[in-house]
LOKE-297047 format. One line per 10 residues: number of its first residue (from 1); their letters; for each residue x, y, z of N, C-alpha, C, O, CB. Coordinates in steps of 0.05 Angstrom, whole numbers, plus 5000, padded with zeros to 4 digits. Glycine has a CB too. Example, Ala and Ser with C-alpha at 12.3 -4.5 7.8 and 13.67 -1.06 7.14 Angstrom:
% LOKE-297047
1	as	5264/4886/5156/5246/4910/5156/5264/4934/5156/5285/4934/5169/5226/4911/5181 | 5257/4955/5142/5273/4979/5143/5258/5001/5157/5268/5023/5161/5282/4988/5114
END
This chain:
% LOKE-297047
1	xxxxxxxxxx	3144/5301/2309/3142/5325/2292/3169/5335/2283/3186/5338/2301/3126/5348/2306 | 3175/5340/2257/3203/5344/2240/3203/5376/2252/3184/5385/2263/3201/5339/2199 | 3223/5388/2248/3222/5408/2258/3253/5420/2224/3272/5407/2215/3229/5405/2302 | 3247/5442/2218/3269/5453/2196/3279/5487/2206/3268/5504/2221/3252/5454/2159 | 3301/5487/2192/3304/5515/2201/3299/5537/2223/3317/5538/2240/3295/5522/2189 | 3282/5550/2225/3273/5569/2245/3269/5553/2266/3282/5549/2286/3249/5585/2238 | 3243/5541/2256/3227/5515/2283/3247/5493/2297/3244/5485/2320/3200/5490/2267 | 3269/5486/2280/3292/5481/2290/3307/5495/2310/3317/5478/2325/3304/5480/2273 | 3313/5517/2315/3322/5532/2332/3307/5538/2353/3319/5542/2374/3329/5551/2323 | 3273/5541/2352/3258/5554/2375/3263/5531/2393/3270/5536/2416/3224/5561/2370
11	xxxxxxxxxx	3259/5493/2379/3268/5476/2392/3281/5464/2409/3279/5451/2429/3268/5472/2386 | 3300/5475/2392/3328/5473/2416/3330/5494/2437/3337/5488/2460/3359/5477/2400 | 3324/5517/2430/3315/5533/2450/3296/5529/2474/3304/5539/2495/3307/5550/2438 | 3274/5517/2475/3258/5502/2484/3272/5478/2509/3272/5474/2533/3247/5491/2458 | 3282/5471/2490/3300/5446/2510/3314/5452/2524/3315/5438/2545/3316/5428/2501 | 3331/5473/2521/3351/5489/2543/3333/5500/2566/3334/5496/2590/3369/5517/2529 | 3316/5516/2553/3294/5526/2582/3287/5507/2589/3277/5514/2610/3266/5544/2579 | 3285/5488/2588/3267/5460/2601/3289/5464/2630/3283/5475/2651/3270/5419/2576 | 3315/5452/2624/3338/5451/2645/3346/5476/2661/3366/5478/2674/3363/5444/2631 | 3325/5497/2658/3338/5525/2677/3329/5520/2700/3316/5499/2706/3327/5558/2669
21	xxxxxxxxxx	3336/5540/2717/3323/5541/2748/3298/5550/2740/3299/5556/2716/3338/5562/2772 | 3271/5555/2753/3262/5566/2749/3258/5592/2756/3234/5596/2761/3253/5556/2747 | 3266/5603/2758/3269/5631/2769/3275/5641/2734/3263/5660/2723/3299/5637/2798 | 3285/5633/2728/3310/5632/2703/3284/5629/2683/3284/5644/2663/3339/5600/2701 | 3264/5612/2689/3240/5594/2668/3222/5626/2671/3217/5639/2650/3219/5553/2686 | 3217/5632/2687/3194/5650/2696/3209/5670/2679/3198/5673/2657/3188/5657/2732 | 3232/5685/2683/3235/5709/2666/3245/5705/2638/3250/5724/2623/3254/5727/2679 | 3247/5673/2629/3244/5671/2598/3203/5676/2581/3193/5687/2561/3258/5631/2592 | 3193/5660/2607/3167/5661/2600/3158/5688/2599/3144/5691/2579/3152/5647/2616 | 3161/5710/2612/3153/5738/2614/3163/5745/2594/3147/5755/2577/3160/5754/2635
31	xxxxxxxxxx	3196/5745/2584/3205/5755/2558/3186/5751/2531/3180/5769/2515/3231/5742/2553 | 3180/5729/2532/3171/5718/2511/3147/5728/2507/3142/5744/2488/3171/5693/2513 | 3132/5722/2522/3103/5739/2515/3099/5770/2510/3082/5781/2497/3085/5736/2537 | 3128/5784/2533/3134/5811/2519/3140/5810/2487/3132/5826/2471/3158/5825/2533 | 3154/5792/2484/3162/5795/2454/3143/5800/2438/3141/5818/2422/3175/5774/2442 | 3126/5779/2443/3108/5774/2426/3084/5794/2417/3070/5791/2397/3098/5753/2436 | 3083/5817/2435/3069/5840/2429/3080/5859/2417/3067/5876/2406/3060/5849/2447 | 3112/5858/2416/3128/5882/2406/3136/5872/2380/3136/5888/2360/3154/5891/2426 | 3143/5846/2378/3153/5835/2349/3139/5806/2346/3144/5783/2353/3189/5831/2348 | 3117/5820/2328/3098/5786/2313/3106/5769/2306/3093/5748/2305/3082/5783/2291
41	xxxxxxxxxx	3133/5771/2296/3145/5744/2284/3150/5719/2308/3150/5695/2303/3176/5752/2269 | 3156/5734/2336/3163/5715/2349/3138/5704/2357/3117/5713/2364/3179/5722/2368 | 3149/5673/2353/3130/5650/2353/3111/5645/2388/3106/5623/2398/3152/5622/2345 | 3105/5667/2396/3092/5669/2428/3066/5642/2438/3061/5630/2459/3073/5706/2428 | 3058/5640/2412/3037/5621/2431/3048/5589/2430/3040/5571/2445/3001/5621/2418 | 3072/5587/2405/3083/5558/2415/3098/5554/2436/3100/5531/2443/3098/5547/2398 | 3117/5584/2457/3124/5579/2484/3100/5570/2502/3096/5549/2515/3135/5604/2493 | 3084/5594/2499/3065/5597/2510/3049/5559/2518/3042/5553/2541/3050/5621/2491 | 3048/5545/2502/3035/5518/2502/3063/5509/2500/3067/5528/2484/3011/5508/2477 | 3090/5496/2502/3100/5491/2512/3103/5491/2542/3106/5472/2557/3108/5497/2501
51	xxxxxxxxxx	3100/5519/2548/3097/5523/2580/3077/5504/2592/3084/5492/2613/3088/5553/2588 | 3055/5499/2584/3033/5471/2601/3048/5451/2595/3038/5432/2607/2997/5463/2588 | 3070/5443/2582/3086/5414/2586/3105/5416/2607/3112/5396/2620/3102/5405/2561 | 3117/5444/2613/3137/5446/2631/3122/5442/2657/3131/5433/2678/3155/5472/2627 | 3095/5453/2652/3066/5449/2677/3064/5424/2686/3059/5418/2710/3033/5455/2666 | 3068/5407/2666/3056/5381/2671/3081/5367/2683/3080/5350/2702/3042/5366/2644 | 3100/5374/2672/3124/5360/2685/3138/5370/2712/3161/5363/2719/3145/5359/2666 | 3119/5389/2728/3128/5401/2753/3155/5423/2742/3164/5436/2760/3140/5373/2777 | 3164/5427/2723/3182/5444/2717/3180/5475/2731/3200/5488/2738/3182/5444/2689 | 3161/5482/2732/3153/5510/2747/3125/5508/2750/3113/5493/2734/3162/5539/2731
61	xxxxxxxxxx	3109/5524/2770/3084/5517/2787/3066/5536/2758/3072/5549/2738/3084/5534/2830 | 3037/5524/2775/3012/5535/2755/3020/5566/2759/3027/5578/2739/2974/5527/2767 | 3020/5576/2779/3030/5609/2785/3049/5616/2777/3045/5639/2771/3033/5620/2809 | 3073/5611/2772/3100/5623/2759/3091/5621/2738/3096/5639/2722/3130/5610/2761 | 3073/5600/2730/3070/5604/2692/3048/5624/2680/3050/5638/2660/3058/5572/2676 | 3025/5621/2699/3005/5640/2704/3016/5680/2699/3012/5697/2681/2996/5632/2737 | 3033/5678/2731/3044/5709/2730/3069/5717/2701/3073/5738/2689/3062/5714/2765 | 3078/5698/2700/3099/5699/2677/3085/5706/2660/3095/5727/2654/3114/5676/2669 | 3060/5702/2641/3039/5698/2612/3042/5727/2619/3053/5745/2606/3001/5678/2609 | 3025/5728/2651/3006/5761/2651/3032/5784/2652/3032/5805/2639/2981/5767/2689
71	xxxxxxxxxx	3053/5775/2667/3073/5805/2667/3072/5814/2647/3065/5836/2639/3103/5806/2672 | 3086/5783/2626/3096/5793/2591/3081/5801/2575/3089/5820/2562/3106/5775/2574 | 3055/5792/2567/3040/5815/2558/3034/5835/2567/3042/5854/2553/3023/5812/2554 | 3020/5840/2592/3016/5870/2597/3041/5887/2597/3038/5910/2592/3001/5874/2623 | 3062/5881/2602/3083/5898/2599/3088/5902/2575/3100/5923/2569/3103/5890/2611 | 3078/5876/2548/3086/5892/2522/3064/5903/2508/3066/5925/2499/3101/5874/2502 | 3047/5892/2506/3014/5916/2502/3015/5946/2521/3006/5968/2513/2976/5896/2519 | 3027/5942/2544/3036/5977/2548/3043/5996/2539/3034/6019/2539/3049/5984/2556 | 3076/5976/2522/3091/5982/2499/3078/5998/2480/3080/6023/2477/3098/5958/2486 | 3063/5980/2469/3047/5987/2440/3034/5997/2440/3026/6004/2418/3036/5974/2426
81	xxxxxxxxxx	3017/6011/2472/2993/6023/2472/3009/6057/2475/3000/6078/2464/2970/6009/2500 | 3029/6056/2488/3040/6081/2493/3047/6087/2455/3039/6102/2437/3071/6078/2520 | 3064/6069/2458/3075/6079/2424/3050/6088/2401/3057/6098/2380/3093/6049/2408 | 3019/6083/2407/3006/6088/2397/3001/6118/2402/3002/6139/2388/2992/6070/2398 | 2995/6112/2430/2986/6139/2438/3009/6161/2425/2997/6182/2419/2984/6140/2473 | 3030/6162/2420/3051/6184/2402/3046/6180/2376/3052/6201/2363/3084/6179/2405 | 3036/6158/2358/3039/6149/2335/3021/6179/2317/3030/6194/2300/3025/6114/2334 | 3001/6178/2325/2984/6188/2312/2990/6216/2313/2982/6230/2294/2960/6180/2319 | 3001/6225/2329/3008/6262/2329/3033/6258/2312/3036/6273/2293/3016/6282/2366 | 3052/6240/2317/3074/6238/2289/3072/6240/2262/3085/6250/2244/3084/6219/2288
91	xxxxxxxxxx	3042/6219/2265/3037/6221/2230/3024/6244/2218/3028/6249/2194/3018/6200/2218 | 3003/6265/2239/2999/6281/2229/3017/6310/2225/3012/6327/2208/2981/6280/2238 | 3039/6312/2244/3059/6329/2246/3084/6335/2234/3094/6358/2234/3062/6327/2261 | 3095/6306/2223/3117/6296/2209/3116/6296/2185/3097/6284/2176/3123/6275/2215 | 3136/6307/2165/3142/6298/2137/3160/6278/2134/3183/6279/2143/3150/6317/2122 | 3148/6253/2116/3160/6238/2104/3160/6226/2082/3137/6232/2075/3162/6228/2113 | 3169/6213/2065/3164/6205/2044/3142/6187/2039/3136/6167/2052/3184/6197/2038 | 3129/6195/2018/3097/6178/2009/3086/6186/2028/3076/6167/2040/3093/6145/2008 | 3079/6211/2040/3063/6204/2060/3028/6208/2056/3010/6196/2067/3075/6221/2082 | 3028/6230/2034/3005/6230/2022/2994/6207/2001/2974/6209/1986/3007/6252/2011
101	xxxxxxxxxx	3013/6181/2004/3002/6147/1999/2989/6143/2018/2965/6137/2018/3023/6123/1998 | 3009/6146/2042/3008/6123/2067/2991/6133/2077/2972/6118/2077/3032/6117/2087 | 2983/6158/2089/2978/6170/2115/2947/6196/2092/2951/6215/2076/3018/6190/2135 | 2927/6186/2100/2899/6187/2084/2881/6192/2122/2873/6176/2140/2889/6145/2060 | 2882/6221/2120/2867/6233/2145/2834/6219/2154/2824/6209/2174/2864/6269/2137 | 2822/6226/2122/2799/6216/2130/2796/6193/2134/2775/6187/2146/2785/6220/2118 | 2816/6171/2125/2804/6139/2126/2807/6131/2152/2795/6114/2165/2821/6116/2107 | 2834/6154/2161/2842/6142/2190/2823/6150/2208/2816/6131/2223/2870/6151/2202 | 2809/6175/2212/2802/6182/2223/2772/6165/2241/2760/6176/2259/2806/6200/2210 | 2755/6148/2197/2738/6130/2209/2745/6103/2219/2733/6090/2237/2720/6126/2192
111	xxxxxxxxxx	2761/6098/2208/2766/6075/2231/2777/6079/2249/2784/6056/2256/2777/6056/2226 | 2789/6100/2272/2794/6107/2290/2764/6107/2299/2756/6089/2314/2812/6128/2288 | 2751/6123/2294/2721/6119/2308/2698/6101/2308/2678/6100/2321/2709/6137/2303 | 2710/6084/2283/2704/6057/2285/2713/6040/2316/2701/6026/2332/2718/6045/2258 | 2729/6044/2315/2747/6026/2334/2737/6038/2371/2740/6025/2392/2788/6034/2323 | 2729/6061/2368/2721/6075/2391/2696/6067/2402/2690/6071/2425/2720/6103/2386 | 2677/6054/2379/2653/6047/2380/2657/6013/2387/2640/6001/2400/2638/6055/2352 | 2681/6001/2377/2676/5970/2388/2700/5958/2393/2707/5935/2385/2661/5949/2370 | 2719/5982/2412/2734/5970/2422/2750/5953/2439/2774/5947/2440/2735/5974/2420 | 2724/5946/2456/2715/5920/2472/2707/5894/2453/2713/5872/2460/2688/5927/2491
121	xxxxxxxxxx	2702/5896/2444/2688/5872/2423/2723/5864/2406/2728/5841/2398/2654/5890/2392 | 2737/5882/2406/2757/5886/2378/2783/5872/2393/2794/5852/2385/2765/5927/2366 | 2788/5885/2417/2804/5883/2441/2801/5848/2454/2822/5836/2458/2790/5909/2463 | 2784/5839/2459/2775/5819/2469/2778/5792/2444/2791/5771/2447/2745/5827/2480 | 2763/5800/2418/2776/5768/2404/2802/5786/2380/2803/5784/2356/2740/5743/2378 | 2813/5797/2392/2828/5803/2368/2855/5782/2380/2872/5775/2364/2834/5840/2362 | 2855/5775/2410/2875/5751/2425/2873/5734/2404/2895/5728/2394/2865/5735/2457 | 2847/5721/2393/2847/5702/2387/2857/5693/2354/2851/5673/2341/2826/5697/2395 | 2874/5718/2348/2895/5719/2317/2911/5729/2314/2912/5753/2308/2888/5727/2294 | 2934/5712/2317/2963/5715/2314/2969/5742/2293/2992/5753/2293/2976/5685/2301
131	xxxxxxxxxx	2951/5750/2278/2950/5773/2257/2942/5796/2258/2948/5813/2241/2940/5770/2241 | 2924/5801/2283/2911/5814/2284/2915/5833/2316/2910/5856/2321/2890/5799/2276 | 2926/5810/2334/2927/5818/2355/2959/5844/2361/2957/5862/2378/2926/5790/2371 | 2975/5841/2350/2986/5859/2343/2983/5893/2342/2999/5909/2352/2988/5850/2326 | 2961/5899/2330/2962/5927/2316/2936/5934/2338/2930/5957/2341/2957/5929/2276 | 2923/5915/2350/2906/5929/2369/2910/5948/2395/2897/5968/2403/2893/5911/2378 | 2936/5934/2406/2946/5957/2433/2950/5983/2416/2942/6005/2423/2983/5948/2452 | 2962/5980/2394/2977/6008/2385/2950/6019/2375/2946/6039/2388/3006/6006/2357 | 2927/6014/2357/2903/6025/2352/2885/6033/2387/2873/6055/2389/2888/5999/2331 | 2885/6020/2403/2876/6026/2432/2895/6056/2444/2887/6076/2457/2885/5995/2452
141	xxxxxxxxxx	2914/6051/2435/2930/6079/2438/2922/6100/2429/2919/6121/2442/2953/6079/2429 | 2919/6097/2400/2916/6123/2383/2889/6135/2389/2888/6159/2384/2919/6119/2351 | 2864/6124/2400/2840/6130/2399/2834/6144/2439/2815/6157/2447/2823/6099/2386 | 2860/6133/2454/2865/6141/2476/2831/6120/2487/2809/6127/2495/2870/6180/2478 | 2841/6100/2482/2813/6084/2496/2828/6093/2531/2847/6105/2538/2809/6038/2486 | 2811/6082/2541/2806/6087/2571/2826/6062/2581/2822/6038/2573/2770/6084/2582 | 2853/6072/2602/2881/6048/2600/2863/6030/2619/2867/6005/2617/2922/6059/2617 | 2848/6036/2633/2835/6010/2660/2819/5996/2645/2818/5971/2649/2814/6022/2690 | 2804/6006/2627/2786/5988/2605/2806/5979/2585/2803/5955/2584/2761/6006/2589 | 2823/5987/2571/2839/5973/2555/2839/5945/2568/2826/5925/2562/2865/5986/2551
151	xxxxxxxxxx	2864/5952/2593/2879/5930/2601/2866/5901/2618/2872/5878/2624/2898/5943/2617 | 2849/5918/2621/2823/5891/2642/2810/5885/2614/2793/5868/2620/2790/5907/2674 | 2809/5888/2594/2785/5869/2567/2817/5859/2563/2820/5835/2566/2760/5892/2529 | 2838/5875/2557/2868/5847/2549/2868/5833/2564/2872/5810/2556/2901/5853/2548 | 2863/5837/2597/2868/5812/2612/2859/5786/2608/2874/5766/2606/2861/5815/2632 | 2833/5787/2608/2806/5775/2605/2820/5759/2567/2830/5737/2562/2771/5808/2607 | 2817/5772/2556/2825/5762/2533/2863/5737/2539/2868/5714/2533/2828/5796/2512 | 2872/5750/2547/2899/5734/2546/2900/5709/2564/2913/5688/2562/2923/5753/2554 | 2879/5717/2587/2866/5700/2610/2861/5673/2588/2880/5659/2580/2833/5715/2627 | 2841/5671/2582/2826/5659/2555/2838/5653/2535/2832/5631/2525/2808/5675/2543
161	xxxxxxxxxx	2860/5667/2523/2879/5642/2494/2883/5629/2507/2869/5609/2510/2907/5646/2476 | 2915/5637/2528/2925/5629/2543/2926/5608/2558/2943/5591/2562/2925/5641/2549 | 2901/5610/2568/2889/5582/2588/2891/5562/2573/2898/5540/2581/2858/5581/2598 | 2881/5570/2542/2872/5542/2528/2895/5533/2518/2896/5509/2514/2850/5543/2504 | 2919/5550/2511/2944/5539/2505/2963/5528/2523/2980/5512/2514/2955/5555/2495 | 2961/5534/2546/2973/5519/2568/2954/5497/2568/2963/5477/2557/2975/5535/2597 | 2933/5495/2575/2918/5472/2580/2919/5450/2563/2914/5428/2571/2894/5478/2583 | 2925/5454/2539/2928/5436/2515/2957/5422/2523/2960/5398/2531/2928/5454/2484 | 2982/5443/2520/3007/5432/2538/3006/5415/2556/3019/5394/2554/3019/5448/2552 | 2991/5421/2577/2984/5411/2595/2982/5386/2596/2997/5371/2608/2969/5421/2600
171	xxxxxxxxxx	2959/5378/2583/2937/5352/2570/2950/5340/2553/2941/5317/2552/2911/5360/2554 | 2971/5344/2533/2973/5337/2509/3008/5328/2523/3024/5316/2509/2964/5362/2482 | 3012/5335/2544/3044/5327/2560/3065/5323/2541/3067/5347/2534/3044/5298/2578 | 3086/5306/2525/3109/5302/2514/3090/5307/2488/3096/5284/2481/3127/5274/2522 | 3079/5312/2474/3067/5314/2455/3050/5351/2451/3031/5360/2438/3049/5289/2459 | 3066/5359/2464/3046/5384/2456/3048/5401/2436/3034/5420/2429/3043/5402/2473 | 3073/5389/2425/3075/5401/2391/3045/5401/2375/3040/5418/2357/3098/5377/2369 | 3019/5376/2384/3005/5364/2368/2985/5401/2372/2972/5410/2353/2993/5327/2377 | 2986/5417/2400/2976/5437/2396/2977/5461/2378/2961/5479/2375/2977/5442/2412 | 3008/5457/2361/3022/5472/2339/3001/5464/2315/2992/5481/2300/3056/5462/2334
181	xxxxxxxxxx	2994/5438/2314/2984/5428/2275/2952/5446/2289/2943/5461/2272/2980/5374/2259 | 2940/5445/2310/2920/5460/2316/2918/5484/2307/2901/5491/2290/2918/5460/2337 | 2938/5504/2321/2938/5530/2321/2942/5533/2283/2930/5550/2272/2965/5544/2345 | 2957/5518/2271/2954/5529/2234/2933/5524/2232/2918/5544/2227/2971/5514/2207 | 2921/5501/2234/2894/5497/2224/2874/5518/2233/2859/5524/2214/2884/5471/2234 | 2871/5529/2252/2861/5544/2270/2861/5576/2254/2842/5588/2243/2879/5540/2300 | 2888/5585/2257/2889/5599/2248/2885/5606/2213/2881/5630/2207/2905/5602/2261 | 2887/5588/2192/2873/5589/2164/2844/5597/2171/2834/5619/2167/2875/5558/2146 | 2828/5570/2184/2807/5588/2190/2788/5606/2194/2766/5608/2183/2806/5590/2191 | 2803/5624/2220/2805/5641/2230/2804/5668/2201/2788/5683/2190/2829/5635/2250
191	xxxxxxxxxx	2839/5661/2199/2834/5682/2180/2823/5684/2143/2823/5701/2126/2859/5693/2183 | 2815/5661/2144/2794/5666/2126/2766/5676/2125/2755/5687/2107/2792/5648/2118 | 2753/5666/2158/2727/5678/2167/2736/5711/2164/2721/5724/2149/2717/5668/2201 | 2757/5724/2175/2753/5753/2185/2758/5765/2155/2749/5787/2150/2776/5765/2214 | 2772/5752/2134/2776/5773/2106/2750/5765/2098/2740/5785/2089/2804/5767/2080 | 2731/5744/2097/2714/5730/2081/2682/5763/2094/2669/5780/2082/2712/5683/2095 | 2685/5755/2122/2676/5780/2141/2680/5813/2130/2660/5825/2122/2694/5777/2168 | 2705/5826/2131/2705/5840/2125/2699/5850/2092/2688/5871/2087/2721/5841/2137 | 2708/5834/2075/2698/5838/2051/2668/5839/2053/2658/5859/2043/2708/5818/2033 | 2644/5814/2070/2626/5816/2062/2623/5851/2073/2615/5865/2055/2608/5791/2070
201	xxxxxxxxxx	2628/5864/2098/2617/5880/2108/2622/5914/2088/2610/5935/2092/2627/5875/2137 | 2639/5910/2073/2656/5931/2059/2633/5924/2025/2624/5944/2013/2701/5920/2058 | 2628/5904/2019/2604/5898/1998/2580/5914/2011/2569/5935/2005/2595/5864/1994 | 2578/5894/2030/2551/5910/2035/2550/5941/2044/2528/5953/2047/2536/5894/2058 | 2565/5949/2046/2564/5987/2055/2570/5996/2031/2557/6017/2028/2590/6002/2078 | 2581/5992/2014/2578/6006/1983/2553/6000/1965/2545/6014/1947/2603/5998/1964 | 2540/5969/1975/2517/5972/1964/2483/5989/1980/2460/5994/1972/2514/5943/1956 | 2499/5992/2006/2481/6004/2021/2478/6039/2019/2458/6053/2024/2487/5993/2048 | 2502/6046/2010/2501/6068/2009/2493/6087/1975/2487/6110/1971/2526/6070/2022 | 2497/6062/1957/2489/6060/1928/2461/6063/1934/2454/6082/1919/2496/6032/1910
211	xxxx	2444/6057/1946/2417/6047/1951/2399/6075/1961/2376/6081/1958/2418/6021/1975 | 2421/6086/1973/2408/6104/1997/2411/6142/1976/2396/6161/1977/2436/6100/2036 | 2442/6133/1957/2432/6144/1939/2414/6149/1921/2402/6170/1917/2440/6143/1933 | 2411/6125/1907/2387/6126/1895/2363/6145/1889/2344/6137/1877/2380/6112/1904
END
């Protein structure tokens, strides 16, 4: 697999952690998955399935890689969940520019209680998109979901990518880049089902509510 630019660098990056102690491996792996909740760009689930190659090659045990996944997320969905929990008294309290663009009381308000109504369902496959999983701790914040229910449906969820991205590493040994052409494919998808989804569901409530006018 060619690797350019960016993916060029995670690479080489990659290769250096290969040669750490692990002690050294364990608190890159925790970083990383923290990152990955605080800043989307970083590429978290290609460590993440890298890590089942470092698995397979005895580089650090099933448990250092295990506790490493779980510290770094839950420590950065904490992040995001706290920063939520402030977000929403900021936006309503604060002047800033555009804000009567950006910041629309009533829209927030229903999908805030949208989200109150299925945020187990929302919480649980939202792991499963690099796009999506993002803005859920900080939305879990703002609605003040319940932190023991938050963080046990993230577990369970990160339990579950996770596994399958190590396990592919794992399985797929000097080759686990081949879990990378997966995850694009995967993820087009993915996120074509959930806009293809949400549009149908946003059709059908304007024609449902056209109707009810009537």
């Amino acid at each position: 697999m060619q690797f350019a630019g960016f993916d060029f660098y995670i690479q080489t990056l990659l290769d250096w952690v290969s040669g750490l102690p692990s002690a050294l491996v364990w608190f890159f792996f925790a970083f990383s998955n923290f990152t990955e909740n605080v800043f989307p760009p970083w590429p978290g689930d290609t460590v993440t399935a890298f890590g089942g190659f470092l698995l397979a090659r005895g580089a650090l045990s099933f448990w250092e890689l295990v506790s490493s996944t779980l510290v770094g997320n839950l420590a950065g969905a904490w992040v995001m969940y706290a920063f939520g929990h402030k977000l929403l008294d900021w936006l309503k309290n604060r002047n800033f520019p555009f804000k009567s663009e950006l910041y629309n009381e009533e829209a927030i308000e229903k999908t805030l209680a949208w989200f109150s109504r299925n945020g187990v369902v929302v919480v649980l496959f939202s792991r499963f998109s690099a796009g999506i999983r993002f803005f859920v701790s900080i939305v879990a914040g703002m609605v003040d979901m319940r932190p023991l229910l938050f963080f046990s449906v993230f577990t369970l969820a990160v339990s579950i990518w996770c596994g399958i991205l190590i396990y592919g590493g794992f399985y797929l040994g000097s080759h686990w880049e081949k879990v990378l052409e997966f995850l694009a494919l995967y993820n087009k998808i993915f996120t074509g089902f959930f806009v293809t989804a949400v549009l149908g569901f946003i059709i059908y409530k304007k024609f449902f509510e056209r109707k009810k006018e009537a």
